[in-house]
C-alpha positions as CSV (number, residue, x, y, z in Angstrom):
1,X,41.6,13.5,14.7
2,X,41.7,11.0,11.5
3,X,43.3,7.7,11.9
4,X,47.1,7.9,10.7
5,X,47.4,5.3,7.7
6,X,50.5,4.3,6.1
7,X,50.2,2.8,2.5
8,X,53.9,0.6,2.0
9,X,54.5,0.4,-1.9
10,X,57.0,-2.2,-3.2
11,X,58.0,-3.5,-6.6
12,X,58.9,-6.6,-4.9
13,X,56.4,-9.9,-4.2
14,X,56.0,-9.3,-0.8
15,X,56.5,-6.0,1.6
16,X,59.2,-6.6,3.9
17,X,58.0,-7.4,7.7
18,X,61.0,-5.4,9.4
19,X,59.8,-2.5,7.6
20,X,56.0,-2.9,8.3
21,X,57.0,-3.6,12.2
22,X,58.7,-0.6,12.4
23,X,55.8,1.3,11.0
24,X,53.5,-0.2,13.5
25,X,55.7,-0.1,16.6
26,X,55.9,3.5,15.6
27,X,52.7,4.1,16.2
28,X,50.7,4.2,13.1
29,X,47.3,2.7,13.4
30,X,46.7,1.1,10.4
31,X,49.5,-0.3,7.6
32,X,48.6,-1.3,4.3
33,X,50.7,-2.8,1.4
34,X,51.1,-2.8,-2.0
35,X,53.0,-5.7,-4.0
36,X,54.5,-5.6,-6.9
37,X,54.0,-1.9,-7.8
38,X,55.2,-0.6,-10.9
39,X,56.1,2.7,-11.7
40,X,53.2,3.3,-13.4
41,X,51.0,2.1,-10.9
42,X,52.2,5.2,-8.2
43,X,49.8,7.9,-9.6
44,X,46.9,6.5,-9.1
45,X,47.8,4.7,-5.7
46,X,48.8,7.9,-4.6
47,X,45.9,10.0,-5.8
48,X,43.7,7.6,-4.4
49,X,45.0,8.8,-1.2
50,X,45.0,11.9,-1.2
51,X,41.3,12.4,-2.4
52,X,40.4,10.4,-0.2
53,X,40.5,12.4,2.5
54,X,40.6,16.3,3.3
55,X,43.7,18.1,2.9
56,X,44.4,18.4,6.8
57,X,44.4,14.6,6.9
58,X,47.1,14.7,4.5
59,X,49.5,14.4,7.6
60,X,47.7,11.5,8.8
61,X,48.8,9.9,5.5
62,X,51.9,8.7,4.5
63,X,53.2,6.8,1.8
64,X,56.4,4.3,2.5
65,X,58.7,3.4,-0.4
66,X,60.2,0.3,-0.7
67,X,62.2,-2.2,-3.0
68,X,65.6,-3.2,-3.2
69,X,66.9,-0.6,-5.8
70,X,67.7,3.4,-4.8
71,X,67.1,4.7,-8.2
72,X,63.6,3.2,-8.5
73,X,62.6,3.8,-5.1
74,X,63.8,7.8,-6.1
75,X,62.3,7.6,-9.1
76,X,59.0,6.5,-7.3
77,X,59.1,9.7,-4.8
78,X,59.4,11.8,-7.7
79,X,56.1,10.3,-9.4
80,X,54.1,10.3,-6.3
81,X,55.4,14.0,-5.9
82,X,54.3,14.7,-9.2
83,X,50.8,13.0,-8.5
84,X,49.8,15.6,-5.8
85,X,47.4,18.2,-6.0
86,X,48.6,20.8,-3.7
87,X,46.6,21.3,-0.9
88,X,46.6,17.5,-1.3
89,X,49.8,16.3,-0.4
90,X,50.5,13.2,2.0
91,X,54.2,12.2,3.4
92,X,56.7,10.0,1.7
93,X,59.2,8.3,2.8
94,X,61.7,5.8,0.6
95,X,63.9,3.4,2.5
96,X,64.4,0.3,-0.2
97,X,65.8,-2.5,1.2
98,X,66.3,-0.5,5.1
99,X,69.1,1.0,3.0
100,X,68.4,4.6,3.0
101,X,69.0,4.2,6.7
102,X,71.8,1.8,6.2
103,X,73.7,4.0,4.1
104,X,73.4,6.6,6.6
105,X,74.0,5.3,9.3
106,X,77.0,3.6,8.1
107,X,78.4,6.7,7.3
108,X,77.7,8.7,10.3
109,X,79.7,6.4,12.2
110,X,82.8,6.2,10.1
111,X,82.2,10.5,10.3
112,X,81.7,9.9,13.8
113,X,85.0,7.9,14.4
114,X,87.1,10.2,11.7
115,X,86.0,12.8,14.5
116,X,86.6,11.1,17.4
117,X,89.6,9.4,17.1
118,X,91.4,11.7,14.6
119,X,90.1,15.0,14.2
120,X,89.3,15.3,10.8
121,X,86.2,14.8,8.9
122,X,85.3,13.2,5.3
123,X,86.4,16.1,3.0
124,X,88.4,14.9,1.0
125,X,88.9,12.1,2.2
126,X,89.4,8.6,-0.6
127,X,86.4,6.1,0.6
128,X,86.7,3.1,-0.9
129,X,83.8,1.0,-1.3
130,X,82.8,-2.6,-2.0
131,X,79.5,-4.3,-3.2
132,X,79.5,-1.7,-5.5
133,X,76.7,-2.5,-7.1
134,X,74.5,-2.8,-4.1
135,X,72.0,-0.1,-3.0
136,X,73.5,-0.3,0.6
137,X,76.8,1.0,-1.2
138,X,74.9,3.5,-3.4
139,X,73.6,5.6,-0.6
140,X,76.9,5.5,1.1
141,X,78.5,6.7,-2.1
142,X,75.8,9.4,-2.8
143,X,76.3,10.4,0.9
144,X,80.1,10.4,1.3
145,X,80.4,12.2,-2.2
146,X,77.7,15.4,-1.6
147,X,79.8,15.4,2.2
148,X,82.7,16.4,0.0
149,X,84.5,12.6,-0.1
150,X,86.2,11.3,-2.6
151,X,83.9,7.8,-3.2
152,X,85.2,5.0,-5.1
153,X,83.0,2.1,-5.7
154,X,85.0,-1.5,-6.8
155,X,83.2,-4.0,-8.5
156,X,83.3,-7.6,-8.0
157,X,82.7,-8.8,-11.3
158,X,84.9,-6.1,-13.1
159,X,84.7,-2.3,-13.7
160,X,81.5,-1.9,-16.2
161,X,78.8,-2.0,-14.2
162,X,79.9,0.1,-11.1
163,X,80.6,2.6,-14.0
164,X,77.3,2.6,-14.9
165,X,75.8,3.6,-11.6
166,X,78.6,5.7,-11.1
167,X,77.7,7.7,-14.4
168,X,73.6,7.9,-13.4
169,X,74.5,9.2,-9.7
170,X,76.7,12.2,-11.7
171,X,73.4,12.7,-13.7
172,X,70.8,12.9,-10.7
173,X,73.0,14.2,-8.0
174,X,75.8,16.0,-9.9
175,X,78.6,14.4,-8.1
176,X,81.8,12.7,-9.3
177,X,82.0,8.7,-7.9
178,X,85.2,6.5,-9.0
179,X,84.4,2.8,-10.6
180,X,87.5,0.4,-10.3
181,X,88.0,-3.5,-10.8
182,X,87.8,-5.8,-7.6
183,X,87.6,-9.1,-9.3
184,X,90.9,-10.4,-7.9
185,X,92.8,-10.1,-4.8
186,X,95.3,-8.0,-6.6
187,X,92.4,-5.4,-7.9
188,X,91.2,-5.2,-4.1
189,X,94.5,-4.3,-3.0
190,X,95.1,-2.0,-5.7
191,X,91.8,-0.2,-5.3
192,X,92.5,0.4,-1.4
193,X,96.0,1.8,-1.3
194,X,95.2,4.8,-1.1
195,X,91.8,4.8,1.0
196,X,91.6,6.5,4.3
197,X,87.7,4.9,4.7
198,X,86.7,1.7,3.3
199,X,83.8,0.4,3.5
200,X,82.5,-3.3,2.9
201,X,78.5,-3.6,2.0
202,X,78.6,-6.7,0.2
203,X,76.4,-10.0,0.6
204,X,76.7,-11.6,4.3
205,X,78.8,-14.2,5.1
206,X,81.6,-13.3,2.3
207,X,84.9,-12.3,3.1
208,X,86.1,-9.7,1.2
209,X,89.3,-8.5,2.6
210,X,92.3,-10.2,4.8
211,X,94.8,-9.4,7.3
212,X,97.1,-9.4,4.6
213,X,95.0,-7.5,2.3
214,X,94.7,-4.1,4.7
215,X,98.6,-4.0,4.7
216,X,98.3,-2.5,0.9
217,X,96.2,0.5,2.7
218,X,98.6,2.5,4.8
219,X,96.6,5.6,5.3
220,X,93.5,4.0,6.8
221,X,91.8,5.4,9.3
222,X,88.5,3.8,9.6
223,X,87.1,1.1,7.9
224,X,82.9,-0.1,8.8
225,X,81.4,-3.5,7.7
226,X,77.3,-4.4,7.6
227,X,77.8,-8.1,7.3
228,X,76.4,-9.7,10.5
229,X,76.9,-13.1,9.6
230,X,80.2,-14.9,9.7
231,X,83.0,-14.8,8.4
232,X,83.6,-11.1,8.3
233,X,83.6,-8.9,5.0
234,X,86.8,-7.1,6.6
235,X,89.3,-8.7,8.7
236,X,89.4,-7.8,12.1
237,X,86.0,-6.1,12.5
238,X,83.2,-8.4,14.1
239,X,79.3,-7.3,14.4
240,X,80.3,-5.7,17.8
241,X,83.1,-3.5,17.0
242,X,83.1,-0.3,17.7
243,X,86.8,1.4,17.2
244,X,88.5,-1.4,17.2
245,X,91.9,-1.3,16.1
246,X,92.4,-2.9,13.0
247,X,95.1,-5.7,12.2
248,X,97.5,-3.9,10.6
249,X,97.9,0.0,11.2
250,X,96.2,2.7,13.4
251,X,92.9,2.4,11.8
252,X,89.7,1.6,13.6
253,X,86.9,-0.9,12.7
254,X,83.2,-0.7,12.9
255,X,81.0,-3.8,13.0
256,X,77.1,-4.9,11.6
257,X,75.4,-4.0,15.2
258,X,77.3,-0.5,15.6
259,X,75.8,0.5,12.4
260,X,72.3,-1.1,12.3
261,X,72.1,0.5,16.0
262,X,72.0,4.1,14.5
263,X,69.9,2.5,11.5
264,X,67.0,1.4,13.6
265,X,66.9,4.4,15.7
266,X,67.1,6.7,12.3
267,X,64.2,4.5,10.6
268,X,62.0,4.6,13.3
269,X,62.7,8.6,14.3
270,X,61.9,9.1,11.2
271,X,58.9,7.6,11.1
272,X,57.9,9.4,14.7
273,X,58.7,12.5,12.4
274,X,55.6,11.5,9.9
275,X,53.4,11.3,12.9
276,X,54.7,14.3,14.5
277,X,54.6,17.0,11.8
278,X,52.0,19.4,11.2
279,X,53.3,19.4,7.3
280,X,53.9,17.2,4.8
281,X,57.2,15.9,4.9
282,X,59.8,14.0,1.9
283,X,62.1,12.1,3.0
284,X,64.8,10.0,1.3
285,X,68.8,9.2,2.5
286,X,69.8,12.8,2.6
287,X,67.5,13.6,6.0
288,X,68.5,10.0,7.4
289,X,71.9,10.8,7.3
290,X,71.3,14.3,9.2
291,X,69.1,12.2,12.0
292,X,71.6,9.6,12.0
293,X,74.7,12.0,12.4
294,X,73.1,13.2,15.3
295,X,72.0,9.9,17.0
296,X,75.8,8.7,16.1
297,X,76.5,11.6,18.3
């Protein structure tokens, strides 16, 4: 049987090690990266590997997208996808920043707990999101929106550029995403009074909403931060929480660790997948968020 080989493409100076452990520790034998890969560059990286080597090999062969933006690392799937010569065809897999995984796993929880603890599930329900314009907080929107939510993303340093992203997710995915203002404290409690999810994926170590704050957002139900360092993005929700009440209200609070638990397990199962399957496989948010749904349980 040929050697499995994973070839880890980033626009970024350097390849990031979490992601290159997890490829190894998932059994891959050898891992190679690429730095600072342009767009332009993925056709003939990825032609290079498929020619390479016989077609039957192709599922010894993976290529790993990274970065720290979703819509390049998309629109790098797509160009690889484009650069095959069927029976040629290797794996792909984009997970920019771990936040593929992230995304999804962040919202398999909060569908886990909506479950769980009330009996309902995302349909329709008003998730409100901040770090709008992070990736982390793309995939969740993407994710929460094609599940049937209504996803709202605020933005720090006003409305216009959440809009933005907001307008290109309607354009690739066909779904309708909110932008609102979250530059004040007022704006923050404005864009969460009617929220039954919010969700806080901005930078570590930044509060983003009080005690006080989550008084303006009677019909919460659950609300999940990724910030692992101190002090909290959401009041009452530290990296261990799973369910716990929140300060005000009957919602429930889910913390850093409960969330990157069901994002390493996701990343790495779906890596086992590459080395597993007997076809070629693409994958991107939308089959991390069915493995992590199920590992959520």
């Amino acid at each position: 049987m040929a050697r499995s080989i994973l070839h880890m493409l980033t626009p970024l100076r350097h390849m990031s090690p979490f992601d290159v452990n997890m490829a190894v520790d998932a059994g891959f034998e050898t891992v190679v990266t690429y730095t600072e890969v342009s767009l332009a560059d993925v056709v003939s990286l990825t032609q290079d590997s498929i020619f390479s080597r016989a077609p039957a090999d192709g599922t010894r062969t993976g290529l790993f997208i990274g970065g720290k933006n979703a819509e390049d690392a998309l629109d790098m799937v797509d160009r690889a996808k484009k650069a095959f010569v069927p029976p040629f065809v290797n794996h792909v897999f984009a997970d920019p920043a771990g936040s593929f995984t992230t995304g999804a796993a962040m919202v398999a929880q909060v569908s886990r707990a909506l479950r769980q603890k009330f009996n309902t599930d995302l349909t329709g329900k008003r998730i409100v999101i901040f770090g709008g314009a992070g990736v982390v907080a793309y995939v969740a929107a993407v994710i929460g929106a094609l599940q049937g939510a209504q996803t709202v993303l605020v933005g720090h340093d006003g409305e216009e550029r959440v809009s933005k992203i907001a307008f290109t997710m309607k354009w690739r995915f066909g779904i309708e995403v909110g932008a609102v203002d979250g530059t004040t404290p007022e704006d923050r409690r404005i864009a969460i009074r009617d929220a039954d999810v919010i969700l806080s994926a901005g930078p570590a170590g930044i509060p983003i909403l009080s005690a006080e704050d989550l008084k303006s957002a009677p019909k919460l139900l659950v609300a999940s931060d990724v910030n692992a360092v101190p002090p909290a993005g959401i009041a009452g929700i530290d990296v261990n929480a799973v369910d716990v009440p929140l300060p005000t209200g009957k919602g429930v609070g889910i913390g850093a660790l409960a969330v990157g638990n069901v994002k390493y397990q996701t990343q790495r199962r779906l890596f086992d997948r590459m080395l597993a399957s007997d076809t070629p496989l693409c994958l991107d948010f939308r089959d991390a968020y069915t493995l992590a749904v199920e590992i959520a349980g």
